[in-house]
N, C-alpha and C positions, 0 to 999 in steps of 0.2 A: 364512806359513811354519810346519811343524809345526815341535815341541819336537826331538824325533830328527834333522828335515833340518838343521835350527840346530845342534845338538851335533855332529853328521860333519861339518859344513861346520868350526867351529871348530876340532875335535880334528884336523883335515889341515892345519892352519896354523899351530899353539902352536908357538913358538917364543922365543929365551932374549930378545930383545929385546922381546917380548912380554910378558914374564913380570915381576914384580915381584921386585927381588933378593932385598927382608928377608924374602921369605918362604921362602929358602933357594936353594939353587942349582939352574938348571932344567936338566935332562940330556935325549936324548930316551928315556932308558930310564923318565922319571918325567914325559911330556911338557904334564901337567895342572899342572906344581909351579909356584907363583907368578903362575897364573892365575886364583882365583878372584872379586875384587872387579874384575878386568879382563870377564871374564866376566857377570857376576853385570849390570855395568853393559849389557853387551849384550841378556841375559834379557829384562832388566828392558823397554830400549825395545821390546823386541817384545810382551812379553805384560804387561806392567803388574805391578801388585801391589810388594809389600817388598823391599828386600834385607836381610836378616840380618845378624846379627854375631857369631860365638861363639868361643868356644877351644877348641883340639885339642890335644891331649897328643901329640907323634908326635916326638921322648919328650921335647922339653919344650912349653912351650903356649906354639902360633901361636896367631893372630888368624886367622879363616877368614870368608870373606863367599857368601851363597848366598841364593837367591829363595824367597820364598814368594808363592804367587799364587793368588787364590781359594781359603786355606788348604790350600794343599798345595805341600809344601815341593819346589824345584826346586835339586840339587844336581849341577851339571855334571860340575864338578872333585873330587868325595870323594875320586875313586879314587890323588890324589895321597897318600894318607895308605894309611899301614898297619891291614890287615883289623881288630886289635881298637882303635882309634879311637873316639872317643866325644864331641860335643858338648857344648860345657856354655855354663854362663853367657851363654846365647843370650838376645838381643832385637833391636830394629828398628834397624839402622842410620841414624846421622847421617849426614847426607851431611860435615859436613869428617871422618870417618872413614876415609872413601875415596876422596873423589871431588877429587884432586890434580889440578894442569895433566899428571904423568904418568901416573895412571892413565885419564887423559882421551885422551891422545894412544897410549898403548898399546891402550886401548878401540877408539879409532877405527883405530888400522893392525891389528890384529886383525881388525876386523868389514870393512875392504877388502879385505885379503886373502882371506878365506875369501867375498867375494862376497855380503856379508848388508847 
């Protein structure tokens, strides 16, 4: 599957029960919010490589999780955050980081639904 068919297939299915709460509330006007380590874990079975871990300021600092793969960084869900946003404090994710029995089960009913 390419990167692009995998991201529409996802982006058609985000949803709040999907979405991970603390990382704010998920609306469909913001439909990437509290997707990213749910995401990020889907990426990853498909195309291998790291997931990330950083901080985002958007205006205080979330925990943000996104792929890097063959050094190049793969960020699904940016566009939940506001245009002047910025990374920081970024390195390679631990797995107990993210990798909960809920971000597990929201992982897998995401990647059903959207048919991946």
């Amino acid at each position: 599957m390419r990167l692009h068919d995998l991201d529409t297939r996802l982006r058609s299915v985000y949803a709040a029960d999907t979405a991970q709460p603390h990382n704010g509330v998920w609306t469909p006007d913001n439909p990437a919010k509290g997707h990213c380590a749910v995401v990020a874990m889907i990426v990853q079975e498909y195309f291998g490589g790291e997931i990330m871990r950083c901080l985002v300021d958007d205006p205080e600092p979330i925990v943000h999780y996104y792929n890097k793969v063959g050094g190049r960084n793969i960020d699904l869900t940016w566009d939940q955050f506001s245009d002047n946003c910025v990374k920081y404090a970024i390195q390679e994710a631990e797995l107990y980081q993210y990798r909960f029995a809920e971000t597990i089960i929201k992982s897998a009913t995401l990647a059903e639904r959207a048919g991946v």
